[in-house]
C-alpha positions as CSV (number, residue, x, y, z in Angstrom):
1,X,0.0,0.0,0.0
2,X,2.9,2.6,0.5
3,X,3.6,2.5,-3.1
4,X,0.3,3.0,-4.2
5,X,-0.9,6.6,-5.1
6,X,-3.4,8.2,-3.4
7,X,-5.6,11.4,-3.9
8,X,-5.0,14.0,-1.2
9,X,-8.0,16.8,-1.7
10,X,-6.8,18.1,-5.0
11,X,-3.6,16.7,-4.9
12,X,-2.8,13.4,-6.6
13,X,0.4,11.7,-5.0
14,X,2.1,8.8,-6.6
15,X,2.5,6.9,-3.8
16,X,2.0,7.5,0.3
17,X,5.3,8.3,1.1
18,X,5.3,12.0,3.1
19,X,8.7,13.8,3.7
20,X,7.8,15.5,6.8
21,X,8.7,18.6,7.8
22,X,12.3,19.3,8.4
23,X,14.7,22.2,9.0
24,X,17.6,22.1,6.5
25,X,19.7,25.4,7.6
26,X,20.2,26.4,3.5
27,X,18.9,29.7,3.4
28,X,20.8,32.5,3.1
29,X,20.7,34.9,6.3
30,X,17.4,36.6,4.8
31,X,15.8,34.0,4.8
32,X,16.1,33.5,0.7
33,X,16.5,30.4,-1.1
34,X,20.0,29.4,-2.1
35,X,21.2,26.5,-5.1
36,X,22.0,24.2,-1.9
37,X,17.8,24.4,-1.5
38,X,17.0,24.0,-5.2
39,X,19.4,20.5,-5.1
40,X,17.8,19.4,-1.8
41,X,14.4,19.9,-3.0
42,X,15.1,18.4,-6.9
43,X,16.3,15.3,-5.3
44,X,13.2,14.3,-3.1
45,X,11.5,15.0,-6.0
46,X,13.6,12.8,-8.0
47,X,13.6,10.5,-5.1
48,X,10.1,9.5,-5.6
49,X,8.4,10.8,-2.4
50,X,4.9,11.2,-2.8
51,X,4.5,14.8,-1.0
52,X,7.0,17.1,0.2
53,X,6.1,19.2,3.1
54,X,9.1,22.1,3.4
55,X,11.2,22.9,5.9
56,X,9.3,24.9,8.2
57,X,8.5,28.3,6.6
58,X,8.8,31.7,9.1
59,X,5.6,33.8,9.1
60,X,6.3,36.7,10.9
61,X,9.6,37.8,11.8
62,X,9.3,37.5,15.8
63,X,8.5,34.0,15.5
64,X,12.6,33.0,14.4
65,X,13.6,29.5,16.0
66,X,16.9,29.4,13.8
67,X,18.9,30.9,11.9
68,X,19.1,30.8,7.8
69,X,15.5,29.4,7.6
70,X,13.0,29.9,4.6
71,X,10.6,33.1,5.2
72,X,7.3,33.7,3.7
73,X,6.4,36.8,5.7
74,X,7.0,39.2,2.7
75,X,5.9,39.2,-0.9
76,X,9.9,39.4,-2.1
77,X,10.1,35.8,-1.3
78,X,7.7,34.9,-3.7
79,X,9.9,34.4,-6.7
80,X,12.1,32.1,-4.6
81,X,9.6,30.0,-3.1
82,X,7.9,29.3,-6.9
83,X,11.5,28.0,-7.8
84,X,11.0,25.6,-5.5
85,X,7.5,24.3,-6.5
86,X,8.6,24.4,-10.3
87,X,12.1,22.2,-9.5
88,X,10.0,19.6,-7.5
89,X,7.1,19.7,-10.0
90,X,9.4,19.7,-12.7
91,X,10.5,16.2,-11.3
92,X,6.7,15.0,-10.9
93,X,7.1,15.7,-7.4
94,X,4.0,17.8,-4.9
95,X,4.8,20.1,-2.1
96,X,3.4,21.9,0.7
97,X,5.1,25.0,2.7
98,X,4.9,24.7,6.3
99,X,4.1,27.9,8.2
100,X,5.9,28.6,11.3
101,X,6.0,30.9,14.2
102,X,8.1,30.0,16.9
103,X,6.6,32.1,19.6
104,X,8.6,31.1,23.1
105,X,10.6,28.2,21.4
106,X,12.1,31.8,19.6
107,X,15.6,32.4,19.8
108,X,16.1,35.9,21.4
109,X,19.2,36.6,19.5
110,X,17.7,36.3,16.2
111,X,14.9,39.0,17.0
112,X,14.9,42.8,16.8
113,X,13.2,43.2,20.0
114,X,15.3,40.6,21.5
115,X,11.9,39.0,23.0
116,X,9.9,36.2,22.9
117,X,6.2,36.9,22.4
118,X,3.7,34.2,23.6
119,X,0.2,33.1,24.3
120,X,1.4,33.6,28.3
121,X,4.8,34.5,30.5
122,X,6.2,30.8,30.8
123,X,9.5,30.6,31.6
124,X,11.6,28.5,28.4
125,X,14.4,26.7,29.3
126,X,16.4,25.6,26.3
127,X,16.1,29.8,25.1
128,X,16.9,30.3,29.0
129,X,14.1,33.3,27.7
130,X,11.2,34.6,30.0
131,X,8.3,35.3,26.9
132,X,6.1,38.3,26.8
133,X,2.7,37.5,26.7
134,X,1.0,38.8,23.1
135,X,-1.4,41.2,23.4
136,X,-4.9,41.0,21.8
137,X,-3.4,42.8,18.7
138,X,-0.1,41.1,17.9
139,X,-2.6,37.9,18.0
140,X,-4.5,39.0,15.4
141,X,-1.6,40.2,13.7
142,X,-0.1,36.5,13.4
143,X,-3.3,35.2,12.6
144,X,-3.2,37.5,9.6
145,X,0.6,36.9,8.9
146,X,-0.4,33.1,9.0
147,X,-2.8,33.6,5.9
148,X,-1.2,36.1,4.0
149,X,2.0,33.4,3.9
150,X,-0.8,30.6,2.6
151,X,-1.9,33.5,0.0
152,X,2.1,33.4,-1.1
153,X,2.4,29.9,-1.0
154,X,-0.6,29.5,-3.5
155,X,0.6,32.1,-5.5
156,X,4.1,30.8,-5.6
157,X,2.9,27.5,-6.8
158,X,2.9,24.9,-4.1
159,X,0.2,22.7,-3.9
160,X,-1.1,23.1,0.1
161,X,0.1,24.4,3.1
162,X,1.0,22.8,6.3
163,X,0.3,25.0,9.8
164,X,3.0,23.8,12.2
165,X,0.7,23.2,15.5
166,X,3.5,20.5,16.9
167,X,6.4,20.4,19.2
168,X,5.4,23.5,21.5
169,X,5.6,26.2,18.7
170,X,3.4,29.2,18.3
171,X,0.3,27.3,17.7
172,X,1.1,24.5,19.6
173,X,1.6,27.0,22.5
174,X,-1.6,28.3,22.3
175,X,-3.6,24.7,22.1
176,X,-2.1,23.7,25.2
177,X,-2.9,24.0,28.9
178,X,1.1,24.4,30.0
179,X,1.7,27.2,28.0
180,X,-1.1,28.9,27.1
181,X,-2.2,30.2,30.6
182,X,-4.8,33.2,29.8
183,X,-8.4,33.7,30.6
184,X,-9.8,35.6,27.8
185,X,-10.8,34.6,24.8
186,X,-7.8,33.0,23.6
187,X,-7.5,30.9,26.2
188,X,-8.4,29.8,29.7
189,X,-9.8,26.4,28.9
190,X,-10.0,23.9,25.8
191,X,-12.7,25.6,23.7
192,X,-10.8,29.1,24.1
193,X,-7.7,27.4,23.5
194,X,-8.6,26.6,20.5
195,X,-9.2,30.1,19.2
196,X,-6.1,31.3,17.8
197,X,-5.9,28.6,15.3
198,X,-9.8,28.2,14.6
199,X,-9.8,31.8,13.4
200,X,-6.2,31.5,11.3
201,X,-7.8,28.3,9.5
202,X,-10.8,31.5,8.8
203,X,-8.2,33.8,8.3
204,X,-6.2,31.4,5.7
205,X,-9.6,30.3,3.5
206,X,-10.4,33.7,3.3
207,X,-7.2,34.2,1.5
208,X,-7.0,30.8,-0.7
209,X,-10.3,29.9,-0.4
210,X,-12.2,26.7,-0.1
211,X,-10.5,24.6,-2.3
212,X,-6.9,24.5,-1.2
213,X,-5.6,21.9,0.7
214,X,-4.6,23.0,4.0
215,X,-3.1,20.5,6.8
216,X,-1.9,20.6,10.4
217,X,0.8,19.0,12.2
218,X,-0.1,18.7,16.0
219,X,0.5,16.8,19.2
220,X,-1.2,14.2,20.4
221,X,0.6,14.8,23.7
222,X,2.8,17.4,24.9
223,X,4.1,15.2,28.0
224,X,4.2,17.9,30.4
225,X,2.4,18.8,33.2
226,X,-0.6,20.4,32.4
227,X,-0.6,20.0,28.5
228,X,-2.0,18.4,25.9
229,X,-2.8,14.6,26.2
230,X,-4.4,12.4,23.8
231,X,-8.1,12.6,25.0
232,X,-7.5,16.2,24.5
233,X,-5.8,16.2,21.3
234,X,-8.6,14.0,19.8
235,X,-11.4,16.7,20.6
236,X,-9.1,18.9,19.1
237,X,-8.6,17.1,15.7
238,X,-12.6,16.7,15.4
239,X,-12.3,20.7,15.9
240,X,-10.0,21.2,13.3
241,X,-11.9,19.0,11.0
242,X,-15.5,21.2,11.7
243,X,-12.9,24.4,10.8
244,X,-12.1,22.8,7.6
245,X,-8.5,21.4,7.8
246,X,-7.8,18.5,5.1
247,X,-5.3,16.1,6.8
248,X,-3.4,16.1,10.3
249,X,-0.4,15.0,10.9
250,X,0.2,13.3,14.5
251,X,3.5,14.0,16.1
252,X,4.2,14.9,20.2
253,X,6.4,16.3,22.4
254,X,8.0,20.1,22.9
255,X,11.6,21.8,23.6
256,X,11.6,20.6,26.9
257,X,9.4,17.7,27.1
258,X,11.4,14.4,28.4
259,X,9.7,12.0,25.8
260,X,11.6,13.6,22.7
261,X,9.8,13.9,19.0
262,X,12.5,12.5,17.2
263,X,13.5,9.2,19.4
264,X,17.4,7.9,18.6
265,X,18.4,4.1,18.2
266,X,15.0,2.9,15.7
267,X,16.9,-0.4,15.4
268,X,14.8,-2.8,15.0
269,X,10.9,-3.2,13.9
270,X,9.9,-3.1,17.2
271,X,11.5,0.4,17.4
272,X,9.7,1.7,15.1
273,X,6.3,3.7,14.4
274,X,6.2,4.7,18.1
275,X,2.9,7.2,18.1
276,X,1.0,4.5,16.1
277,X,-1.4,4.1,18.3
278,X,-2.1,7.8,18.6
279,X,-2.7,7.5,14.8
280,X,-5.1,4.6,15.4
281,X,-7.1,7.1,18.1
282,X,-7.3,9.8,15.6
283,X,-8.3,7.8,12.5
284,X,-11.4,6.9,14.7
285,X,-12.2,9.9,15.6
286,X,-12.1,12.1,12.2
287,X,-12.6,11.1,8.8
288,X,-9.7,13.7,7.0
289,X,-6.8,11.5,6.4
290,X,-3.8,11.0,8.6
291,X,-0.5,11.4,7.9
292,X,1.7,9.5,10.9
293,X,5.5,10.5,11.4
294,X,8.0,9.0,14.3
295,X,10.3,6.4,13.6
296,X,9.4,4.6,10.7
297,X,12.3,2.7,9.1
298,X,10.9,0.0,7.0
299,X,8.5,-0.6,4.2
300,X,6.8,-3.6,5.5
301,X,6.1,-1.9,8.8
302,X,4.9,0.9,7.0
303,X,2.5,-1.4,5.1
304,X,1.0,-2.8,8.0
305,X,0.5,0.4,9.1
306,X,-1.7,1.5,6.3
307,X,-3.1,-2.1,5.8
308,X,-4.4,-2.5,9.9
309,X,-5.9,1.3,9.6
310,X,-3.2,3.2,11.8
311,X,-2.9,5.9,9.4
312,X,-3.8,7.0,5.6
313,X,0.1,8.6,5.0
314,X,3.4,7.5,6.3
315,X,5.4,11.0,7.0
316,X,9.3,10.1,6.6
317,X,12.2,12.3,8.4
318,X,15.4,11.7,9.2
319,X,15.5,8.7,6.4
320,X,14.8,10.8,3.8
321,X,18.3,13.1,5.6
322,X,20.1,9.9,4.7
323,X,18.0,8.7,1.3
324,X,16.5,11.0,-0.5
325,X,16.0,8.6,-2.8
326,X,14.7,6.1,0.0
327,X,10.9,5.8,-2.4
328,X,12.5,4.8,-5.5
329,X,14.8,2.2,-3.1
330,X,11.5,0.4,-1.4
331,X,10.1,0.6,-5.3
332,X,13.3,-1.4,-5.7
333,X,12.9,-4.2,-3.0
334,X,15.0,-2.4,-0.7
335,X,13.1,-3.3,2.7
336,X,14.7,-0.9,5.3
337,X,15.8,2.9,5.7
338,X,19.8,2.9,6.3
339,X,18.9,5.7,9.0
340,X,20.1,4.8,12.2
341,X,18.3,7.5,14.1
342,X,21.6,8.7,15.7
343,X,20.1,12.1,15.6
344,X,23.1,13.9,14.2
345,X,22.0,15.3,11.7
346,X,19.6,17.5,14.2
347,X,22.8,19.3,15.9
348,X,22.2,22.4,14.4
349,X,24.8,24.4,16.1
350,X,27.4,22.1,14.8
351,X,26.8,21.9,10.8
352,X,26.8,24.2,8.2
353,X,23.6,22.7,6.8
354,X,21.3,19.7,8.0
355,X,23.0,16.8,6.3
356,X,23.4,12.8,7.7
357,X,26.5,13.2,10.0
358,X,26.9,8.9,9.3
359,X,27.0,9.4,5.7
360,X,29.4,12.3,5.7
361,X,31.8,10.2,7.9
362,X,31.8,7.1,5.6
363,X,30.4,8.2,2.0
């Protein structure tokens, strides 16, 4: 079943293979696309994935998590961004720009103010960074910065947009109970916490209307004290699905949750797929398909996956770091990922671009 194509809303993908979200540090320091982003790009396309969901996109320049990341918070990236839709179409490939805001998970130095904004004042460890909580106007200002980078997307050529509501960024922030501490209308219990993204999902149709396809990434658990757990999440996803979203992607964790998102030594089957059952919960409880990411290495794992109803999508990360080509390999009778899930290739700080450290070492 992972080989097989399937129709995403408008989109028609030649097989279920998703290459999830990941940060590839190939900007330039404005946040423009570079040759190094064309190549990366042009090869998962040739690779044979069936979508490509960017690396995540900034929306609004207090919301900078790292350094040389792709921006969409300005028409003058347009013409950069539709280079990247025609090199991945060009290669039969589909892709989606994911829309970030980084909120508390911000890096200070990166920022003009020098300050986290936030849903509430809670204290972020990794930054070391006390956020200042947004006001009722720089919300709405994100909700519209949000929409007007879907309205550059579509323009720019991609085929959808993803809203990064995972891993305690902006979004994420605001949908759960350990960050998002308010009692006004954006927040203060589950129903108001799920404001700030109910009326960006109004905010972005208004701009690319009803017909785009328009996904989420978001936890099914924040493991910390207070946040978001599955029962929680669920209600959530049957929320976004009222609000119009067209697929979610089920991920977890945040900065400084001790479960991590991206889990190291996948070594075995039995390693793998580890928020499977989340996917299983969330399949039940909406009908938009579901794309499921963590630690899926090999094909026939991924199979069953899609065969016993855990998801509709199998999202792919750190393989496709490794193997770009990983789709066409499986087509092949390859049977498992050569990703070791090391987690090298996420120390930022350390490389000049995100690249498998393993494969580097021994090429």
């Amino acid at each position: 079943m992972l080989l097989e194509k399937y129709n995403l809303k408008m989109i028609e993908l030649r097989n279920r293979m998703v290459r999830s979200a990941c940060y590839e540090r190939m900007a330039d320091n404005d946040g423009f696309v570079t040759d190094r982003v064309f190549k990366l790009y042009s090869d998962l396309a040739k690779g044979g994935v069936g979508l490509i969901i960017s690396g995540n996109t900034l929306v609004h320049r207090t919301g900078f998590t790292v350094d040389k990341i792709l921006c969409a918070y300005d028409d003058k990236y347009i013409v950069g961004l539709s280079e990247i839709a025609s090199v991945v179409h060009k290669e039969g490939g589909k892709i989606a720009l994911q829309l970030t805001h980084g909120g508390r998970q911000s890096v200070p130095a990166l920022l003009a103010s020098k300050e986290n904004i936030a849903p509430s004042a809670v204290f972020e460890p990794l930054m070391r960074a006390m956020p200042r909580e947004m006001t009722e106007e720089e919300i709405w200002e994100i909700i519209e910065a949000f929409a007007l980078a879907a309205k550059r997307a579509q323009k720019a050529g991609f085929d959808g947009v993803q809203i990064h509501g995972a891993h305690g960024y902006l979004v994420s922030q605001f949908l759960s109970g350990y960050t998002n501490r308010r009692d006004d209308a954006w927040g203060g219990d589950e129903e108001r916490r799920f404001t700030f993204v109910g009326e960006m999902l109004k905010a972005i149709r208004k701009e690319v209307g009803d017909s785009y396809p328009v996904f989420i990434k978001m936890n099914y658990d924040d493991y910390m004290p207070g946040g978001v757990t599955l029962p929680e999440a669920l209600r959530t996803a049957k929320r976004l699905q009222d609000a119009s979203i067209d697929a979610i992607e089920v991920s977890t964790s945040m900065y400084e949750s001790k479960i991590k998102t991206a889990r190291p030594k996948i070594l075995d089957a039995a390693d793998e797929a580890y928020n499977r059952v989340a996917g299983m919960e969330f399949k039940r409880a909406v009908s938009v398909p579901i794309m499921l990411v963590g630690g899926v290495r090999s094909k026939s794992v991924a199979d069953n996956i899609l065969k016993e109803g855990y998801a509709d999508l199998i999202s792919f990360g750190r393989p496709l770091i490794r193997q770009s080509n990983l789709p066409n390999l499986f087509q092949q009778g390859t049977e498992r990922a050569a990703c070791i899930s090391c987690n090298g290739c996420m120390n930022f700080g350390k490389l000049d671009y995100v690249m498998c450290v393993q494969l580097n070492k021994h090429p």
